[in-house]
N, C-alpha and C positions, 0 to 999 in steps of 0.2 A: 318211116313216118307214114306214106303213103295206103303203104301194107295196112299198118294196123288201123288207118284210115279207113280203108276197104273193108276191114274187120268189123270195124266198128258197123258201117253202114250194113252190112247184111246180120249183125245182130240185132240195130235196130228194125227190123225187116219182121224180126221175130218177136216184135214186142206185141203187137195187135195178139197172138197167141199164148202171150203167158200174162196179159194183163189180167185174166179170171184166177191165177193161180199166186199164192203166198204163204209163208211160215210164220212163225212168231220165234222171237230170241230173248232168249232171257236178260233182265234189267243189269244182273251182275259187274261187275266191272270186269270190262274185256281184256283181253292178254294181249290183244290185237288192234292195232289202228282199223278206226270203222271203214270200210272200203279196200281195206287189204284181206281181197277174200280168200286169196291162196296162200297167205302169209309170207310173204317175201320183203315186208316192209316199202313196200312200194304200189302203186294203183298203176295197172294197166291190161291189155284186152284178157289176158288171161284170169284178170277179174271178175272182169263182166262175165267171163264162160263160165266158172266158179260160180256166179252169183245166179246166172240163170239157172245152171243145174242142181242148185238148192231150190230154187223157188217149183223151178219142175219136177221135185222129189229124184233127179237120177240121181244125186249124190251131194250128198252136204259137204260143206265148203268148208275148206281145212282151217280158216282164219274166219275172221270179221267180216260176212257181207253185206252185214247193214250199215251203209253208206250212209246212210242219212237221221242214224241214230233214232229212230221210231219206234223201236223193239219189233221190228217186224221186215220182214226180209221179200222185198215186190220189184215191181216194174219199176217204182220210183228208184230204190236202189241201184239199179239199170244206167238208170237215165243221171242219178248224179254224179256215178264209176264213171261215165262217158264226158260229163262235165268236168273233170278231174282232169283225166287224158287228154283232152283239148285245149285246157288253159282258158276256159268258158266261168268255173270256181274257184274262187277266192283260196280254197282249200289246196295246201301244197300236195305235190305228188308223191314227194317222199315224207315217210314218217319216222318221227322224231322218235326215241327212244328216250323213256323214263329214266332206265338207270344209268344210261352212259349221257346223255343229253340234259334232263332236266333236275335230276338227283343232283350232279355237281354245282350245277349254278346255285340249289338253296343251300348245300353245304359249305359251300366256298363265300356265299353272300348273305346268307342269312340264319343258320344254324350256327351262331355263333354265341360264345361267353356275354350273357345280358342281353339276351336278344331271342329266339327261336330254337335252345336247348337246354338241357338241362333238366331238373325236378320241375323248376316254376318258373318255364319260359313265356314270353311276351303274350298276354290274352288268350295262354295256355296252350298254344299253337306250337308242338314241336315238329320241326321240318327234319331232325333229323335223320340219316339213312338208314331207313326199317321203320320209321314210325311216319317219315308226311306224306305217303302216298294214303293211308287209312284214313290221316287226319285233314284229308284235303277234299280226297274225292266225295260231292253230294255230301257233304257239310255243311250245317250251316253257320253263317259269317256272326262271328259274336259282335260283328259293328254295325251290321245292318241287314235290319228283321228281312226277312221271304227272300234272300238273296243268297246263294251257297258260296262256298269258297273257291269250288269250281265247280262248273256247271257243264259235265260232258257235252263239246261238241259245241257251246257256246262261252266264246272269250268275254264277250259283249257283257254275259252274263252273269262273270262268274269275277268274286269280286277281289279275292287274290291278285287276278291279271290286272284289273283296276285299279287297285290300292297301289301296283308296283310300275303301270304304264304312267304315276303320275298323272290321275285324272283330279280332276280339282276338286269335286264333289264326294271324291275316298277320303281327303284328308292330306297330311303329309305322305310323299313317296318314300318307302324302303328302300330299303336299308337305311339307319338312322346314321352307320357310320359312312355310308356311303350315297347319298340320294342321289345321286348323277346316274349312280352306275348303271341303270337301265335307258339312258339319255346318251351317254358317250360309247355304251354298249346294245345297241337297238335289234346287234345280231340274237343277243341272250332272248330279248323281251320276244322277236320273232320266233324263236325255236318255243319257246310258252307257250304264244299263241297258237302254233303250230300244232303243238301236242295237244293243247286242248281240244282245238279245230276234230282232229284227228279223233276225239271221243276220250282223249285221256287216259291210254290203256297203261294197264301195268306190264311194259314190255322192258 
């Protein structure tokens, strides 16, 4: 810990130097959690060196370095990789994976007979595996106008996570056959949030 402590601080050493310099990344839905810039599923200082060697042109970054979800790849991203590492961001360190992590939870709770599959599932919202990652990400919420269904990189915002953390203002919580289940299971609702946090990738 100390080490990558020390890492850390001589990279920020380096920041007054690559604040003039930045890329831009395209909007697409990423393959990679934002801040996993070496792709390892995980944020730490071999991030940050990934991320400044992007922003310095020596070498683009084999994963996600946009940390902070902006479409553009800077200093800020830097500073929010080191926020991560430090347990300073709200944002977990490891990331959650769609198909082994968040895929099962709606298959198992919510792509169900009369509910989110089928032809003419719930407010036409199929979750099932192969069709809810398309129907989720930057969608928008057929309950409620200017608001998506998830909103890369914001839980806060994204009104899936809402409708199912059981906020009062979404309505009744999901699953109809189950509404506790994100109440008595808060590890589930945390890996959501998680992967949202994370930018939502299709990993």
């Amino acid at each position: 810990m100390i080490d990558s402590i020390k890492g850390i601080m001589i990279l920020l050493s380096l920041m007054g130097f690559i604040l003039i310099f930045g890329s831009e990344r395209a909007s697409a839905q990423p393959s990679t959690c934002a801040g996993d810039a070496n792709d390892d599923s995980t944020t730490n200082v071999q991030d940050v060196i990934s991320t400044i060697n992007e922003i310095l042109g020596i070498a683009p970054a084999p994963g996600n370095p946009d940390c902070n979800i902006d479409e553009n790849v800077n200093v800020q991203d830097v500073i929010c990789d080191i926020n991560i590492i430090l347990g300073i961001s709200s944002i977990p360190v490891e990331c959650p994976s769609f198909a082994e992590d968040i895929q099962p939870i709606f298959t198992n709770s919510c792509a169900t007979v009369g509910c989110h599959s089928g032809p003419m599932p719930s407010f036409g919202l199929n979750l099932e595996e192969g069709q809810a990652l398309e129907n989720i990400f930057n969608v928008p919420s057929g309950e409620r106008m200017g608001q998506d269904l998830v909103e890369p990189g914001d839980p806060d915002n994204s009104y899936l996570f809402q409708k199912i953390s059981g906020n009062p203002e979404f309505g009744h919580a999901g699953p109809p056959t189950n509404p506790n289940l994100f109440i008595d299971s808060p590890e589930l609702l945390q890996l959501i949030e998680d992967w949202i946090q994370r930018g939502a990738p299709d990993n």
